[in-house]
TIRO-2110 file (N, C-alpha, C; in Angstrom, 1 decimal):
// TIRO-2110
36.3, 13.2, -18.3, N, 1, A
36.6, 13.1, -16.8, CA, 1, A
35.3, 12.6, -16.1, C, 1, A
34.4, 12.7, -16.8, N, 2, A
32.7, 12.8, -15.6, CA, 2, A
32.6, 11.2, -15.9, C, 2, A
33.3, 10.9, -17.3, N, 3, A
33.0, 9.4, -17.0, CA, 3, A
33.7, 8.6, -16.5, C, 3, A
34.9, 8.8, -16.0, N, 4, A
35.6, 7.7, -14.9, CA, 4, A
35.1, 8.4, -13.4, C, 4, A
34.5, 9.5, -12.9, N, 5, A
34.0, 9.7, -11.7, CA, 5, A
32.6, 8.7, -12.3, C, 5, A
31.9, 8.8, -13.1, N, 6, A
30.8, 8.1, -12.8, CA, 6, A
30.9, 6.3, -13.0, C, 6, A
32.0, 5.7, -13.6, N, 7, A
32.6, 4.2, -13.4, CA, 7, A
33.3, 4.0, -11.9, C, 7, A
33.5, 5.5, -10.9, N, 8, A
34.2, 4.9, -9.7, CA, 8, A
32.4, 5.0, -8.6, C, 8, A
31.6, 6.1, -8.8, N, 9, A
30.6, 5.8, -8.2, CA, 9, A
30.2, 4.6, -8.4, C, 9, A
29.5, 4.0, -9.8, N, 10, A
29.4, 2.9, -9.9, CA, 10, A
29.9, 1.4, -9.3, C, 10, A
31.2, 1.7, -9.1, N, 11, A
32.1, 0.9, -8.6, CA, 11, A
31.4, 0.1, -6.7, C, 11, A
31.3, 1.7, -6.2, N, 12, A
31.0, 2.0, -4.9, CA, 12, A
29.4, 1.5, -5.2, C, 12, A
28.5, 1.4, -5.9, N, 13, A
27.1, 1.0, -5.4, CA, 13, A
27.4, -0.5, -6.3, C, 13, A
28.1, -0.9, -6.6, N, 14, A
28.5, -2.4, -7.1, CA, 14, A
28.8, -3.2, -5.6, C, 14, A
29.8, -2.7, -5.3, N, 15, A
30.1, -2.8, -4.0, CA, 15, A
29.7, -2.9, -2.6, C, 15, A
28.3, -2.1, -2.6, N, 16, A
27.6, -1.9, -1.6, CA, 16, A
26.3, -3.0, -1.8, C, 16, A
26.3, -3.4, -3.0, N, 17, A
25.3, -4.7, -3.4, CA, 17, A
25.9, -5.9, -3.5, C, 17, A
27.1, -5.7, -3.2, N, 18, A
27.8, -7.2, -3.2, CA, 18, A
27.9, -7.4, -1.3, C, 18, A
28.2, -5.9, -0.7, N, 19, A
27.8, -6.5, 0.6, CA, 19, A
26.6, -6.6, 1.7, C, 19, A
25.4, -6.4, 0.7, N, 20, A
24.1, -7.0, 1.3, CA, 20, A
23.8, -7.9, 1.4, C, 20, A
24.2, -8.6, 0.2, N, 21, A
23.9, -10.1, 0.5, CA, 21, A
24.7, -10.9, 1.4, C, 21, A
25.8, -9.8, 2.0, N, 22, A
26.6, -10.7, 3.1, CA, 22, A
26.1, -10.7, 4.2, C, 22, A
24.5, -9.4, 4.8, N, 23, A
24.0, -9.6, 6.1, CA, 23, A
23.0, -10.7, 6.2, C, 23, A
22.7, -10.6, 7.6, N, 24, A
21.9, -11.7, 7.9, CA, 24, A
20.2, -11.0, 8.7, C, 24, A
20.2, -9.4, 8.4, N, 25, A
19.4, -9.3, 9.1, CA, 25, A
18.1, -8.6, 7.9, C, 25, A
17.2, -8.9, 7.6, N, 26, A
16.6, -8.6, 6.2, CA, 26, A
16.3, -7.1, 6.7, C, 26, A
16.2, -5.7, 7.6, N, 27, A
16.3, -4.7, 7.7, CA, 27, A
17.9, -3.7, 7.0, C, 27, A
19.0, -4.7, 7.3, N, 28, A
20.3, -4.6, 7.0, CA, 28, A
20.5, -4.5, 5.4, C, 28, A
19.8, -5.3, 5.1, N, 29, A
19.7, -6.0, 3.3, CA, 29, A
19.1, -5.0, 2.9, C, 29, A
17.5, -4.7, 3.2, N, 30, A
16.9, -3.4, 2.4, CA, 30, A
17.2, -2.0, 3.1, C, 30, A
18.2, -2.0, 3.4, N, 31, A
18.6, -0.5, 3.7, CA, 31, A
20.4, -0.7, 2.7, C, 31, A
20.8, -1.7, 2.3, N, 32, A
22.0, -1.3, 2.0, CA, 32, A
22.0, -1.5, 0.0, C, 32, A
20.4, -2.2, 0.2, N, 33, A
20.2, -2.4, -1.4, CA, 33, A
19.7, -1.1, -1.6, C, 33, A
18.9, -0.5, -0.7, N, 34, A
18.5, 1.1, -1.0, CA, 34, A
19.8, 2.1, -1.1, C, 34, A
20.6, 2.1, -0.4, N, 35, A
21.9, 2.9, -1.2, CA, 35, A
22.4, 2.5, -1.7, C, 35, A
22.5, 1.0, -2.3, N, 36, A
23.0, 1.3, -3.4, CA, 36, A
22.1, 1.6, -4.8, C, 36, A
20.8, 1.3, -4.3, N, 37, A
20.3, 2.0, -6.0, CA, 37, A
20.2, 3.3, -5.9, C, 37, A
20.2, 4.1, -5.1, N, 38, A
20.5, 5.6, -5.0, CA, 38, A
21.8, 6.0, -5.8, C, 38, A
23.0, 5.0, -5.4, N, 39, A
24.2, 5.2, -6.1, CA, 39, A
24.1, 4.8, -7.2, C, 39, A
23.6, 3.7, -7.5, N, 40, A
23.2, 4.0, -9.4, CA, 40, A
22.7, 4.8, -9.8, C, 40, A
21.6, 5.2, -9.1, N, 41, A
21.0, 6.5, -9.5, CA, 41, A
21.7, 7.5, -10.0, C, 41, A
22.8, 8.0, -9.5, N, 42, A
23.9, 8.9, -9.2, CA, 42, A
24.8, 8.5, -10.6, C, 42, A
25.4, 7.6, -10.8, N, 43, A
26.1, 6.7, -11.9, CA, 43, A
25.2, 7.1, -13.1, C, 43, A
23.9, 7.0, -13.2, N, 44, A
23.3, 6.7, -14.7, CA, 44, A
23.1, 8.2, -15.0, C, 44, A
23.0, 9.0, -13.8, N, 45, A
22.6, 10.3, -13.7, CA, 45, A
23.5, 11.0, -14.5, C, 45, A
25.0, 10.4, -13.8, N, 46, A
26.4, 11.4, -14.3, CA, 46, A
27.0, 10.7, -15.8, C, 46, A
25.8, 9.3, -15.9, N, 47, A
26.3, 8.9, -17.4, CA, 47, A
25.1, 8.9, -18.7, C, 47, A
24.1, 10.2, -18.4, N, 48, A
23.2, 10.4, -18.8, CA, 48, A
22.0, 9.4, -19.2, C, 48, A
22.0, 8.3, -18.3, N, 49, A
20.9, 7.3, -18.9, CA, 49, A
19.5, 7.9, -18.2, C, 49, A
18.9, 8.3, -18.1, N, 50, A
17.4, 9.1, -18.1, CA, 50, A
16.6, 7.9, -17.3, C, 50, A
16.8, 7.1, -18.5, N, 51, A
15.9, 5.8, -18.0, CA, 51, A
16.3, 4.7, -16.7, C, 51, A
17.6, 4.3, -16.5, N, 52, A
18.0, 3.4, -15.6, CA, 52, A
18.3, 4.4, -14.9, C, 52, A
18.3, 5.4, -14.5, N, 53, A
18.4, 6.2, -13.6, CA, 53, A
17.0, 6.4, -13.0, C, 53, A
15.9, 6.3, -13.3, N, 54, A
14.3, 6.7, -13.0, CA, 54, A
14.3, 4.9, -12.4, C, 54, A
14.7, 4.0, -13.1, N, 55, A
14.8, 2.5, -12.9, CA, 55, A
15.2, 2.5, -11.4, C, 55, A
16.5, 2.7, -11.0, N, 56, A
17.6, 2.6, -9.6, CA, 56, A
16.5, 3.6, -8.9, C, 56, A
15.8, 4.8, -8.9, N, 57, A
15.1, 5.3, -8.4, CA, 57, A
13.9, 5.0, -7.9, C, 57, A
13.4, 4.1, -8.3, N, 58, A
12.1, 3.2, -7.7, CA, 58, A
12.5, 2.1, -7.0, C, 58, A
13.7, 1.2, -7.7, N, 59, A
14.3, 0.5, -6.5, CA, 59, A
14.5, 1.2, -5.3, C, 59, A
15.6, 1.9, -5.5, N, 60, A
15.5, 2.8, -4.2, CA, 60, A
14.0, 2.5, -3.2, C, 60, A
12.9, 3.4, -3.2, N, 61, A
12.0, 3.4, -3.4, CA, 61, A
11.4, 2.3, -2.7, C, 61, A
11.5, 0.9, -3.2, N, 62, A
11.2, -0.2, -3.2, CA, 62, A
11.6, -0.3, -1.2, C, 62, A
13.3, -0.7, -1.8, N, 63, A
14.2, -0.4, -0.5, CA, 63, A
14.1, -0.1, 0.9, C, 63, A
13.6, 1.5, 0.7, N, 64, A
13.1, 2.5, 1.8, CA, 64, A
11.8, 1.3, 2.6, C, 64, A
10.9, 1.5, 1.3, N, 65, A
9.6, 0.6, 2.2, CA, 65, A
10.0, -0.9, 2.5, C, 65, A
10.9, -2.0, 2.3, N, 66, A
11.2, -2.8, 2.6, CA, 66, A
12.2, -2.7, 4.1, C, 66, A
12.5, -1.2, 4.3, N, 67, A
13.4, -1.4, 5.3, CA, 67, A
12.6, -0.9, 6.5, C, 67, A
11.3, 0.0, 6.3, N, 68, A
10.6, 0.1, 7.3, CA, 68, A
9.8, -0.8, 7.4, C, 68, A
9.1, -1.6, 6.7, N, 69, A
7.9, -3.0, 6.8, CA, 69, A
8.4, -3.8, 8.1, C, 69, A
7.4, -3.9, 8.9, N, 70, A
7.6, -4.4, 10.2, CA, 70, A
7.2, -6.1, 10.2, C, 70, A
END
């Protein structure tokens, strides 16, 4: 069961990275690329990958600071 909840989270930060590249404002883009690698995060977490889970976590990461840089 933990792994079709973690293929529908997946789903959901698949989806949240297919619609960043639809904004136009680059604050909009690294705030919606930052949740979705949180939601990978969450995915590799509940599908025990250790590694691409510490991976989506620095994106994240990345994200945050790209969404505050002025």
């Amino acid at each position: 069961m933990t792994f079709y909840i973690a293929q529908a989270v997946g789903f959901v930060g698949m989806t949240l990275a297919f619609i960043s590249f639809q904004q136009n404002k680059r604050e909009r883009i690294a705030f919606l690329q930052m949740l979705s690698s949180l939601v990978w995060t969450l995915h590799f977490g509940l599908l025990g990958a250790y590694s691409g889970m510490a991976m989506n976590l620095i994106g994240a990461a990345r994200g945050f600071v790209y969404s505050k840089k002025g």
